[in-house]
C-alpha positions as CSV (number, residue, x, y, z in Angstrom):
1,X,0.0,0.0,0.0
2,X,2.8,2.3,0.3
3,X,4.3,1.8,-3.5
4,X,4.0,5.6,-5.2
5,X,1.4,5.8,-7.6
6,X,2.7,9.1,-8.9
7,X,6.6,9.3,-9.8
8,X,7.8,13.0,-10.6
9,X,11.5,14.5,-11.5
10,X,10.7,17.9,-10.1
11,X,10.4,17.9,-5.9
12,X,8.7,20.9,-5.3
13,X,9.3,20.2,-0.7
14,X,5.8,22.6,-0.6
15,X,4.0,19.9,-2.0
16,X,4.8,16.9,0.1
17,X,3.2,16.1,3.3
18,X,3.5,18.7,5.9
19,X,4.7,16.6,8.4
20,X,8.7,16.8,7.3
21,X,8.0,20.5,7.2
22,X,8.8,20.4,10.8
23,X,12.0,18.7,10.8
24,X,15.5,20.8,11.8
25,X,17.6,21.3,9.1
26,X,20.7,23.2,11.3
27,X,24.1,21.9,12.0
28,X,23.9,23.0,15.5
29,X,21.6,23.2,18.5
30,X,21.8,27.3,19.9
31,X,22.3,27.5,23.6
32,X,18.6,28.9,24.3
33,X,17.1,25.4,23.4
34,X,18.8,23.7,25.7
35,X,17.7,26.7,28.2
36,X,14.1,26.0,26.8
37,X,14.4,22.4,27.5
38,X,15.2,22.9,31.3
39,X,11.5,24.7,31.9
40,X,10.3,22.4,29.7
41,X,9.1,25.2,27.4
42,X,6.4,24.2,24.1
43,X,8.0,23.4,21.2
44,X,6.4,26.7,19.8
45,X,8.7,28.6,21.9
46,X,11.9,27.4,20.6
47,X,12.6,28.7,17.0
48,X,14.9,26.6,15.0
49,X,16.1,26.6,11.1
50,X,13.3,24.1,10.0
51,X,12.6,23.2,6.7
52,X,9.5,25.0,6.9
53,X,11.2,28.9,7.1
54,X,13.2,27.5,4.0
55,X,10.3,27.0,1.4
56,X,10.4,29.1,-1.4
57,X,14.1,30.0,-0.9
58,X,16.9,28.3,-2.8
59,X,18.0,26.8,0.9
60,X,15.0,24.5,0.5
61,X,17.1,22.2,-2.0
62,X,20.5,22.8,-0.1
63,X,22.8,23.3,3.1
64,X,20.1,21.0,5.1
65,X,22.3,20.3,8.0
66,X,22.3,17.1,10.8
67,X,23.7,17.7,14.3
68,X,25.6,14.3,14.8
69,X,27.6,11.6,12.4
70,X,26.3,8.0,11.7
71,X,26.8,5.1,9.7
72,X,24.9,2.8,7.8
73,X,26.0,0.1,10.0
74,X,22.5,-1.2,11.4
75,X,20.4,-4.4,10.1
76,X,19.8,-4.1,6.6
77,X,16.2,-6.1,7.3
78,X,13.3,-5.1,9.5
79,X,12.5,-8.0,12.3
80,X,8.6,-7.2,11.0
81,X,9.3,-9.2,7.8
82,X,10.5,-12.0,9.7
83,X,7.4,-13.4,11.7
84,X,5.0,-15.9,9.9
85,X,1.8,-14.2,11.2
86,X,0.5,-10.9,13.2
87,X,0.4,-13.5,16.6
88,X,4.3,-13.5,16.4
89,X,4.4,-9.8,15.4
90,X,2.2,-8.6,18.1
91,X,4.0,-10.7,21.2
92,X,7.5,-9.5,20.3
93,X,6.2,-6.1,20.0
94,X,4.9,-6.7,23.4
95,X,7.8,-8.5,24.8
96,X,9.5,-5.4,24.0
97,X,7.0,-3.3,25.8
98,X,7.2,-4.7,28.8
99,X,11.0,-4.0,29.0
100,X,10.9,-0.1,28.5
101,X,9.9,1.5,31.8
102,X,8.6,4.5,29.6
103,X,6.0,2.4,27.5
104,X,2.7,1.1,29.8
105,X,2.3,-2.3,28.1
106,X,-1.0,-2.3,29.3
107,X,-2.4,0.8,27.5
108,X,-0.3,0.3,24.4
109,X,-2.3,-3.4,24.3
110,X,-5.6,-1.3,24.6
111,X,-4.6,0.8,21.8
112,X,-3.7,-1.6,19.6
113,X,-6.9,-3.6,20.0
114,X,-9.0,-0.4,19.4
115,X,-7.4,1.1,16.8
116,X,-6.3,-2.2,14.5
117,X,-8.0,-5.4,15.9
118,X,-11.8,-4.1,16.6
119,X,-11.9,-2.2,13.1
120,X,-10.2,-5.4,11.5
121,X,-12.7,-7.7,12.4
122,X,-15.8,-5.7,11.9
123,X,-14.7,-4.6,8.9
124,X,-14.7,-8.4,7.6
125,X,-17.5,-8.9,9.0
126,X,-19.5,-6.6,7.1
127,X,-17.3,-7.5,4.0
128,X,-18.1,-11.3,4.1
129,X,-22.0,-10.1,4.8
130,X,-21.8,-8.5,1.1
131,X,-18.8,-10.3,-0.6
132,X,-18.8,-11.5,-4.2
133,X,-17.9,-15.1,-5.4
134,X,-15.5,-15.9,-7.7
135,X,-14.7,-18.9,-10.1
136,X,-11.6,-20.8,-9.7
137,X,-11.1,-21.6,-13.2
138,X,-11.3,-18.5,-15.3
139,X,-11.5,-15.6,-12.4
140,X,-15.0,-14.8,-13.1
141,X,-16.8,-12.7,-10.4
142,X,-20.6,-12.7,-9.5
143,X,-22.7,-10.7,-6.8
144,X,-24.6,-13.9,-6.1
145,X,-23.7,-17.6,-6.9
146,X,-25.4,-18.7,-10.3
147,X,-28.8,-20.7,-10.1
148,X,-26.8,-23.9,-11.4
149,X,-24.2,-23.5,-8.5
150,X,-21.3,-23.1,-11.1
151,X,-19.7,-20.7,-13.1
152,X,-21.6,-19.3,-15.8
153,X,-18.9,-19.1,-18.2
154,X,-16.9,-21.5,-17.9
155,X,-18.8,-23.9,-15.3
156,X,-16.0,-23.9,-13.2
157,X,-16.8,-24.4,-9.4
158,X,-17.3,-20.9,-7.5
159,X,-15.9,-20.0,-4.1
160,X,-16.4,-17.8,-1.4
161,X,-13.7,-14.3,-2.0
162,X,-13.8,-14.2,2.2
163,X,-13.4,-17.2,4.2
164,X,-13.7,-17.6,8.3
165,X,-10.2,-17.4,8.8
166,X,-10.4,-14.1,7.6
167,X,-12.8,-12.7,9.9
168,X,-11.6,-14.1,13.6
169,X,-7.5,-14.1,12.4
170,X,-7.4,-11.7,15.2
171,X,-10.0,-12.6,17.9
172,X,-8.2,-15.6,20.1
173,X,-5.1,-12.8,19.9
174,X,-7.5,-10.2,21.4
175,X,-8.6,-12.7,23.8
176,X,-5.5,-13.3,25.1
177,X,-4.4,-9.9,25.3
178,X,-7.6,-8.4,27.2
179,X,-7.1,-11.5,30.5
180,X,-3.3,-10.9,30.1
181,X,-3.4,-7.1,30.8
182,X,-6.8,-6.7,32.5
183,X,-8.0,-4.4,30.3
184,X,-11.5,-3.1,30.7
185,X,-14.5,-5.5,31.0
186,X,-16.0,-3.6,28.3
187,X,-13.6,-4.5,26.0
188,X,-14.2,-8.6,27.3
189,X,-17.9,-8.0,26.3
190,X,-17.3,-6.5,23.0
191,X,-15.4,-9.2,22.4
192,X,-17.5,-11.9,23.4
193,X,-20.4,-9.9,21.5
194,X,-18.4,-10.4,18.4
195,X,-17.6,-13.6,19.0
196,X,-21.0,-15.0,19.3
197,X,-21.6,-12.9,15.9
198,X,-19.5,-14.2,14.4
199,X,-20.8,-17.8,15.6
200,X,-23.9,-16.9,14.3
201,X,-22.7,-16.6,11.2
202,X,-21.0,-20.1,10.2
203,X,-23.5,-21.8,12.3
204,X,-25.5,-24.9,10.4
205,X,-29.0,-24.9,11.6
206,X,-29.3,-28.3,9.6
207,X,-27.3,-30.0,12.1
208,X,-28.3,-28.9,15.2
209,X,-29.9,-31.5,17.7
210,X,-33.0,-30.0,19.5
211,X,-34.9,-32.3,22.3
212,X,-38.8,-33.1,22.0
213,X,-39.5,-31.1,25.0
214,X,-38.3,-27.9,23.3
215,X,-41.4,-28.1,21.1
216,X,-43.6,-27.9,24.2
């Protein structure tokens, strides 16, 4: 998702994001920001050569300095690319967590289950609720399956583009991770809420066993 979709020889730095607007471009810290620092002043306070008071001027494309030497000496490879699934990812990111005295492991959990996990699996939920099908054989897609339960082109055998899998890949995980940190008991009844949903939705009626008395 992040491969550029737009490749351009002239960088005009007024165009890109805003964010990188921000960042120092001097050689040098002055002696008032370390004086700022100390009262623990607002970043608004301090005023630095940023690349921001640089637009429009030929400085913009030149003389951007760094305040201390490095070398390209590091991994070459991100960690990230290494796990086989998100269960892997999400436990060393927590393992690492829970080693910084700065980072509440607990809160960061929370986040991460709000912000990724909760969207993720409602979103496929509503997705598989309104998915297409698709034919194995020549790629064909329909809105519903064909009357004759095969593909109308080709009459190759048509599957579902969203599977189970899909959907709960990251409830067990959130499970775990709410009774690990003891995270609200709100959050343990969404989850169980969405669990059961999710239930609902892969459960055969055909099979189910009911007792005589139930009709009575």
């Amino acid at each position: 998702m992040d491969a550029p979709l737009v490749l351009t020889t002239i960088l005009d730095p007024s165009e890109v994001d805003d964010e990188v607007h921000v960042m120092d471009a001097c050689s040098e810290y002055p002696l008032e920001f370390y004086h700022a620092t100390e009262r623990f002043a607002s970043p608004s306070e301090v005023k630095l050569d940023t690349i921001a008071t640089r637009l429009g001027k030929e400085s913009q494309y030149e003389g951007i300095g760094f305040t201390h030497e490095s070398k390209l000496e590091g991994p070459t490879q991100t960690r990230y690319v290494l796990f086989k699934n998100m269960r892997q990812k999400v436990e060393d990111e927590l393992a690492l967590m829970n080693s910084l005295r700065s980072v509440d492991a607990a809160n960061a959990a929370e986040r991460i289950i709000l912000s990724h996990f909760f969207p993720d699996l409602y979103g496929n939920m509503h997705s598989f609720g309104k998915q297409s099908f698709r034919c194995v054989d020549c790629g064909a897609k329909f809105r519903r399956v064909p009357l004759r339960g095969k593909c109308s082109k080709c009459g190759g055998k048509i599957i579902l583009t969203i599977h189970k899998g899909g959907i709960e890949k990251y409830l067990e995980l959130s499970k775990d991770m709410i009774d690990r940190y003891g995270l609200p008991l709100y959050m343990k009844q969404r989850i169980m809420l969405l669990e059961k949903e999710i239930a609902s939705m892969f459960e055969d009626d055909k099979s189910k066993q009911f007792s005589l008395a139930q009709y009575f």
